[in-house]
C-alpha positions as CSV (number, residue, x, y, z in Angstrom):
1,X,91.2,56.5,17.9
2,X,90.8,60.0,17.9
3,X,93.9,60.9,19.7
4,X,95.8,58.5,16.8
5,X,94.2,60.5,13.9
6,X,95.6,63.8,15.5
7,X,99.0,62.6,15.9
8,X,98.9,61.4,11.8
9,X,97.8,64.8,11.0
10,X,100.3,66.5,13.0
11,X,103.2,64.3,11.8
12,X,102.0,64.2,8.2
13,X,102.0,68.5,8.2
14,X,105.6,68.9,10.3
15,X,106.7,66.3,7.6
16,X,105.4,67.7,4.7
17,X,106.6,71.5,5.9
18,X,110.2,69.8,6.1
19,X,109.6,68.1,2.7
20,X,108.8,71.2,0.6
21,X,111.6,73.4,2.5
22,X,114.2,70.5,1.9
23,X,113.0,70.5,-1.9
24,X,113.4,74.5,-2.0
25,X,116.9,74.6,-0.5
26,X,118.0,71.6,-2.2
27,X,118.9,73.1,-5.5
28,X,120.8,76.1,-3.8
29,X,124.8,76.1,-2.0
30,X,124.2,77.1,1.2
31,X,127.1,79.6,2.3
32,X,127.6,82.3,4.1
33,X,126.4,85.1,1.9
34,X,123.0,83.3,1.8
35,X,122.9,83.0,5.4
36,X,120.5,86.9,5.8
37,X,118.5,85.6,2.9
38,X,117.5,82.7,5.2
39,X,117.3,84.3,8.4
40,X,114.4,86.6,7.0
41,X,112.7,83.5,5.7
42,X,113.1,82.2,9.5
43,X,111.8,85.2,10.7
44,X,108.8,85.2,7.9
45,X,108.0,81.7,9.2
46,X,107.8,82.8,13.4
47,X,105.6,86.0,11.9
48,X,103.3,83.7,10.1
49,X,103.5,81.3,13.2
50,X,102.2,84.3,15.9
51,X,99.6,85.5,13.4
52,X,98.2,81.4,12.9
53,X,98.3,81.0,17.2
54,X,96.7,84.5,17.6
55,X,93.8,83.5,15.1
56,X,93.4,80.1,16.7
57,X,93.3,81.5,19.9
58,X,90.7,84.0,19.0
59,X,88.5,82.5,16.8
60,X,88.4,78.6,18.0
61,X,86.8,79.9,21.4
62,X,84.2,81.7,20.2
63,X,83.2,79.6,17.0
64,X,83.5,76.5,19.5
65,X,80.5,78.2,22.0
66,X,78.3,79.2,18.8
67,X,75.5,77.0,17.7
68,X,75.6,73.7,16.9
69,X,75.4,75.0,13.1
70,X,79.1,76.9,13.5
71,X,80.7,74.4,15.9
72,X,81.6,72.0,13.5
73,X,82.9,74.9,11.0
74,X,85.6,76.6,14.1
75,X,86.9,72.8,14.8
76,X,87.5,71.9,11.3
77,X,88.7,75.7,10.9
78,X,91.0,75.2,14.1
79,X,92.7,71.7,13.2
80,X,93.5,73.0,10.0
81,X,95.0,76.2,11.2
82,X,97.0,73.8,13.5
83,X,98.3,71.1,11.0
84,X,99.1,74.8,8.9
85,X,100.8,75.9,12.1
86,X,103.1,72.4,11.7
87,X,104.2,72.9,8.4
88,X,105.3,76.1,8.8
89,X,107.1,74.9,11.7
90,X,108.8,72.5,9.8
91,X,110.0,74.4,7.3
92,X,111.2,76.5,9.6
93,X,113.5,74.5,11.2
94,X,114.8,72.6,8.2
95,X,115.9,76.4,7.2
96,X,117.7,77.2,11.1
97,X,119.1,73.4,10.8
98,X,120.5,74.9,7.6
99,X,121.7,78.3,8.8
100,X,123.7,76.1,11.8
101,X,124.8,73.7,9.3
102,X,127.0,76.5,7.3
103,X,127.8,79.1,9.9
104,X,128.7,76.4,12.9
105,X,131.1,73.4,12.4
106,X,130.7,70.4,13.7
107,X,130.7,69.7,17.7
108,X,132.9,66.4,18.8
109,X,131.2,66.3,22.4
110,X,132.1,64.4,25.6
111,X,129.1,61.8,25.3
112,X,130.4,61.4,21.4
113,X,133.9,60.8,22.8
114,X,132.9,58.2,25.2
115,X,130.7,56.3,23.1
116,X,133.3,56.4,20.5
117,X,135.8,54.8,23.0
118,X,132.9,52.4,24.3
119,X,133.0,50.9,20.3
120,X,136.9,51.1,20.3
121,X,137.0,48.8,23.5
122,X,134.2,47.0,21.9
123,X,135.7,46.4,18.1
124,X,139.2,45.3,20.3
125,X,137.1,42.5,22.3
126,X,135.4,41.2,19.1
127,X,139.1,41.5,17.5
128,X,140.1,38.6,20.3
129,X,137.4,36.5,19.8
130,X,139.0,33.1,18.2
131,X,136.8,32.7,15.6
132,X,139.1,30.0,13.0
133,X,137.2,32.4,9.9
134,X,138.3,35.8,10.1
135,X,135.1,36.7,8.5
136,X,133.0,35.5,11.4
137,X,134.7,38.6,13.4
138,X,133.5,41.3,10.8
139,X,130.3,39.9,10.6
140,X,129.9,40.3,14.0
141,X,131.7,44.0,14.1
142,X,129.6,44.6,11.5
143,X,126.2,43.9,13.6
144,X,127.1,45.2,16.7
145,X,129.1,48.3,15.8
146,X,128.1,49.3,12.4
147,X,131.9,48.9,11.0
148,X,131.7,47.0,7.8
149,X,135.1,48.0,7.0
150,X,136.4,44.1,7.6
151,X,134.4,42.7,5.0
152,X,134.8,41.3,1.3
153,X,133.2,42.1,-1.6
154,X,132.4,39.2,-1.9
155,X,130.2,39.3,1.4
156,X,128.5,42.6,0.8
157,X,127.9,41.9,-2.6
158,X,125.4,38.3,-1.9
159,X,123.9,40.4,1.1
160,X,122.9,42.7,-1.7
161,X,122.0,39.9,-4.0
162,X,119.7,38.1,-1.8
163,X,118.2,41.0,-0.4
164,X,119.7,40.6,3.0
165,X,121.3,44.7,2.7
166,X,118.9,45.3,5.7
167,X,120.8,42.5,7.9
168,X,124.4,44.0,7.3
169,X,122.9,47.8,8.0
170,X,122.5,48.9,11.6
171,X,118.7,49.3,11.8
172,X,115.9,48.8,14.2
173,X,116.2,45.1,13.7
174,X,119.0,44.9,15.5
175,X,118.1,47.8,18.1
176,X,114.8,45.4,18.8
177,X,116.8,42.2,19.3
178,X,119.0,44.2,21.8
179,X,115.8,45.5,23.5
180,X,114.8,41.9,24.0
181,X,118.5,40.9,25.4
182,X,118.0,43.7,28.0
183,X,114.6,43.4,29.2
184,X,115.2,39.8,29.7
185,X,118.2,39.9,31.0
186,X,117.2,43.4,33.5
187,X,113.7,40.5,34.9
188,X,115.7,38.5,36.5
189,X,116.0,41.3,38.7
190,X,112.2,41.2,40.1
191,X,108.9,42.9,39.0
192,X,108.4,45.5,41.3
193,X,107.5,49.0,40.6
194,X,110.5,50.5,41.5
195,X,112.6,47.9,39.8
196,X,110.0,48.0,36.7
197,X,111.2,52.0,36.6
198,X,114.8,51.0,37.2
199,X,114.7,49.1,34.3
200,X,113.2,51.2,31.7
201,X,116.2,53.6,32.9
202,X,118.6,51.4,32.5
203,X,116.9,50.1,29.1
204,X,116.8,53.9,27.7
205,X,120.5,54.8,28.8
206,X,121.6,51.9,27.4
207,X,119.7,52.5,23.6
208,X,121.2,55.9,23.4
209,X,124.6,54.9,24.4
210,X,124.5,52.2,21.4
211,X,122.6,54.9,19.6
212,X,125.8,57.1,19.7
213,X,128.1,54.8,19.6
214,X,127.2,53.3,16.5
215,X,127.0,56.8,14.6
216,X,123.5,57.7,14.8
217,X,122.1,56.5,11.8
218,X,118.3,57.5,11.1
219,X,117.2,53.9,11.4
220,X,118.9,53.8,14.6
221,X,118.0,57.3,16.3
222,X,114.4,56.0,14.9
223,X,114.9,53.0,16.9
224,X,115.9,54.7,20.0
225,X,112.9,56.9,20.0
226,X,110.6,54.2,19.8
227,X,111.9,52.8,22.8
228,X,112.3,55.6,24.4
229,X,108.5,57.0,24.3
230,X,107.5,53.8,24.8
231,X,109.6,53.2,28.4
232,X,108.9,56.5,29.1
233,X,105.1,55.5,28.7
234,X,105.8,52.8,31.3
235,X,107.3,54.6,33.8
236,X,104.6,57.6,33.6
237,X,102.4,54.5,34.1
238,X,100.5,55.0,30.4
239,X,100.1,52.9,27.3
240,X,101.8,54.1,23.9
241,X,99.8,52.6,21.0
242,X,101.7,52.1,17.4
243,X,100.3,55.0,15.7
244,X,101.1,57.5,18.4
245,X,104.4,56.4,19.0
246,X,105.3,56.8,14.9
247,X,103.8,60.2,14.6
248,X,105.9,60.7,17.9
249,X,109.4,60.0,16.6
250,X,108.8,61.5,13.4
251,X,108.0,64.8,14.8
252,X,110.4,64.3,17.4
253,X,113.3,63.5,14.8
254,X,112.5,66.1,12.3
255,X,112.6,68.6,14.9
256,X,116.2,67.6,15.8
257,X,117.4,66.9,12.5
258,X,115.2,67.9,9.4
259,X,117.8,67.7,6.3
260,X,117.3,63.8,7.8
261,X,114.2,64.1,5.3
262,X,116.2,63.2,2.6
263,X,118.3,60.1,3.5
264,X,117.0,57.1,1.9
265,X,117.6,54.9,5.5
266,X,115.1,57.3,7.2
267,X,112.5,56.9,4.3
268,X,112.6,53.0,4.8
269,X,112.7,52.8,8.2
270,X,109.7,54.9,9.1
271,X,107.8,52.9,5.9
272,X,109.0,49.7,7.4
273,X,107.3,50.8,10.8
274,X,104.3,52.2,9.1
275,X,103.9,48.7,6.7
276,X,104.3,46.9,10.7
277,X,101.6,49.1,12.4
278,X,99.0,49.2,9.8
279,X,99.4,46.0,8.1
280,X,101.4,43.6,10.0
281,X,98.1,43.4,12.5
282,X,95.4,42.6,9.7
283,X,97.6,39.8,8.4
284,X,98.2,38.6,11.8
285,X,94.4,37.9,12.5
286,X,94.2,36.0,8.9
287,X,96.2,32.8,10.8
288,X,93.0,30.8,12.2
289,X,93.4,30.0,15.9
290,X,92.4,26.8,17.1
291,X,91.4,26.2,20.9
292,X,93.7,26.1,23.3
293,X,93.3,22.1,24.2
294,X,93.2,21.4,20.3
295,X,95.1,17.9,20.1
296,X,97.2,19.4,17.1
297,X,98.3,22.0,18.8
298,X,102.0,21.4,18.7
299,X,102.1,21.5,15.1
300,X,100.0,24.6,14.9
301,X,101.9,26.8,16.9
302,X,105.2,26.6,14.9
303,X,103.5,27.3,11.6
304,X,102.0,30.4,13.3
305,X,104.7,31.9,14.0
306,X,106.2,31.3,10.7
307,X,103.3,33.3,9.2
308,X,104.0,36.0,11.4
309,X,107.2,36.2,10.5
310,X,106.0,36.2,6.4
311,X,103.4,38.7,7.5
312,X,105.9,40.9,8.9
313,X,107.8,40.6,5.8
314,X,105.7,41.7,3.5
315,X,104.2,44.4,5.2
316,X,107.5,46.0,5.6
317,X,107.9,45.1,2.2
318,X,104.6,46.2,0.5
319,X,105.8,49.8,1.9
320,X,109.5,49.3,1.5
321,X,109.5,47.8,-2.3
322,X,108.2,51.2,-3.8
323,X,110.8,53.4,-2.3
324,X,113.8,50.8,-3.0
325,X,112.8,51.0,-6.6
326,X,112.4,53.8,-6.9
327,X,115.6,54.9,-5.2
328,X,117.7,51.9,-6.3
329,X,115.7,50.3,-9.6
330,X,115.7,47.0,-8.3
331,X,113.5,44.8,-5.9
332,X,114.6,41.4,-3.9
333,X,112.6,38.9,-5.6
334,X,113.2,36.5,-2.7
335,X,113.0,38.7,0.3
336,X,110.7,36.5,1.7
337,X,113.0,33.8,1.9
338,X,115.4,35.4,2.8
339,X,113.5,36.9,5.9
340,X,112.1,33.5,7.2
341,X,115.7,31.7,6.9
342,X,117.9,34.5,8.2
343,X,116.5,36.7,10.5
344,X,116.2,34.0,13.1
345,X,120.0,32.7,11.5
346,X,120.8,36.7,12.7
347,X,118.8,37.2,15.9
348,X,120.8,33.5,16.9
349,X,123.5,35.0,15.8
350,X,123.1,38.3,17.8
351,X,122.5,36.8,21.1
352,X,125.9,34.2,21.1
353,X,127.9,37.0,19.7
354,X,126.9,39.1,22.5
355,X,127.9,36.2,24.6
356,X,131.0,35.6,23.3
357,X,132.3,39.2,23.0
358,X,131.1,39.9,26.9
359,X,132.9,36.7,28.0
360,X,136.2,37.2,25.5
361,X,137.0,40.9,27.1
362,X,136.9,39.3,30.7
363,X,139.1,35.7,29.6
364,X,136.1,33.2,30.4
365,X,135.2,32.7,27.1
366,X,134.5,28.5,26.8
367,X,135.8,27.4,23.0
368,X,132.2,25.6,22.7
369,X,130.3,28.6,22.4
370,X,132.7,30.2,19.8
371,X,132.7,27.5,17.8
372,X,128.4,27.6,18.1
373,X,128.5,31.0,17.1
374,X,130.8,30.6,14.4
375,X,129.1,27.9,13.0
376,X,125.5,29.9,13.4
377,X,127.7,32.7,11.1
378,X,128.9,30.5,8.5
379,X,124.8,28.8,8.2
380,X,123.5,32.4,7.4
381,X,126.4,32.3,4.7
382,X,125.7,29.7,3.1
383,X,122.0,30.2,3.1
384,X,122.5,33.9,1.8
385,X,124.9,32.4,-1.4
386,X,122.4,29.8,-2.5
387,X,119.5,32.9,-2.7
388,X,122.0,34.9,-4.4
389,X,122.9,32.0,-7.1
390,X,118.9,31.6,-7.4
């Protein structure tokens, strides 16, 4: 518990440093005139960094060994040195990602060039697939590459309607369902330690090569990280618990990117995972759980797991709905309808498509599962227009 408050406080300073430099250099062109005006600040911030360490390091020893009467002082003293030590970190990096930004264009790297061919080759294969509805194929490029550019406006606009914006997006959603395909799919292999390693590998290469190849949104680059630490976890042999692994990718992301601060799919996805950590479990433990041999057990267990999947609805949305407001001025009225109808229509939909674009690029592809899959497509549809008409 301890080691979870630590890693909020940590996260919640780095954040906050990024926050307020973000909010200073947001009202100012950043060119190359301005470029000495930053470096000093940068500078400013490394000074103010060494003098920080160099009191911690001086004073926290000391204070630490005194009487019981000072040792609470020095700790309280120290943490809040550090969490100082954070923010100024933060804002110092928002301001170098900012110097890089104007004096550096932007790199088109080999692993960007391969991923980008991996979607090309990709995009093709869906392309083939003999869906009778050309619709059904952008739907699917849509939730496996990112590319919405094949659908209607008549499609994006009763996504937007019914609330369903977050099942079009690329997001953790469909990272997680993906994480699911792999691991089960990488079991079959055994459960031994080496192979247990093997597959978190495997698992992580994998995430970061959809990661790239789908443009590296915030939701997704969230995503990856998240599975990342926590693989990385397994193979060190350790546990990752919610918290830590939030406070984690924050930092972690910030660090890499900090103008990230201010993209609106970054803000929801990190509340979305905050609403799942926090609240998500205290809802869960509101479903009563009968005994194991309880004779209605069969009629239990579906209804649980529909309350799970309202619970984790509206703790995504209880953190979600302030920020969409107040970003967007308006609210889905019947998100939670629209969650308990089509996010198993989608993860359904994910796992055929999958199928069906794997089997399409080598020929095998049998017409029964297309038509499945299409017909799985066209259900979500038609669910998502009667919300929208509600």
């Amino acid at each position: 518990m301890e080691a979870e408050r630590e890693s909020v406080r940590l996260a919640v300073s780095l954040t906050l440093g990024v926050a307020a430099a973000n909010y200073s250099f947001s009202t100012h062109y950043i060119h190359q005139d301005s470029i000495p005006a930053i470096s000093w600040i940068i500078m400013m911030a490394f000074a103010a960094t060494w003098l920080i360490c160099h009191s911690i390091n001086c004073r926290i020893p000391c204070c630490a060994m005194a009487g019981s009467g000072f040792h609470g002082i020095g700790i309280t003293r120290g943490r809040l040195m550090i969490e100082v030590l954070f923010a100024i970190a933060g804002a110092g990096i928002y301001a170098m990602e900012m110097v890089q930004t104007a004096a550096l264009p932007a790199a088109q790297g080999p692993l960007k060039e391969f991923a980008y061919s991996c979607a090309g080759h990709i995009k093709e294969a869906i392309d083939c697939i003999g869906y009778k509805d050309p619709l059904c194929n952008a739907i699917v490029k849509a939730f496996l590459t990112g590319d919405r550019t094949g659908l209607d406006s008549h499609t994006r606009e009763i996504f937007r309607i019914s609330g369903a914006s977050h099942l079009l997006a690329l997001s953790g959603l469909h990272m997680g369902i993906i994480y699911i395909i792999l691991s089960r799919a990488l079991s079959l292999a055994g459960n031994s330690p080496a192979m247990q390693k093997t597959r978190s590998a495997t698992i992580i290469a994998a995430a970061g090569l959809f990661t790239v190849m789908t443009g590296a949104s915030a939701s997704i680059v969230r995503a990856f990280l998240f599975i990342l630490i926590n693989e990385a976890a397994k193979i060190c042999g350790r546990k990752a618990d919610g918290t830590s692994v939030l406070c984690t990718a924050l930092m972690i992301q910030l660090a890499i990117s900090p103008g990230i601060i201010s993209s609106v799919s970054f803000q929801l996805s990190y509340l979305a995972m905050a609403g799942i950590i926090t609240v998500y479990p205290v809802m869960q433990r509101m479903w009563p759980r009968p005994p194991a041999g309880h004779r209605f057990r069969f009629i239990i267990t579906p209804m649980e797991k529909i309350w799970e999947l309202c619970a984790l609805s509206i703790s995504c949305q209880l953190f979600t709905g302030p920020m969409a407001w107040w970003r967007f001025g308006t609210f889905p009225q019947y998100f939670l309808l629209t969650n308990l109808l089509c996010i198993p229509l989608m993860s359904m939909i994910m796992f055929s498509s999958i199928a069906v674009t794997a089997m399409t690029a080598f020929g095998t592809c049998p017409a029964m599962l297309t038509e499945i899959s299409e017909r799985l497509i066209a259900s979500m549809i038609s669910v998502l227009e009667i919300i929208s008409s509600m």
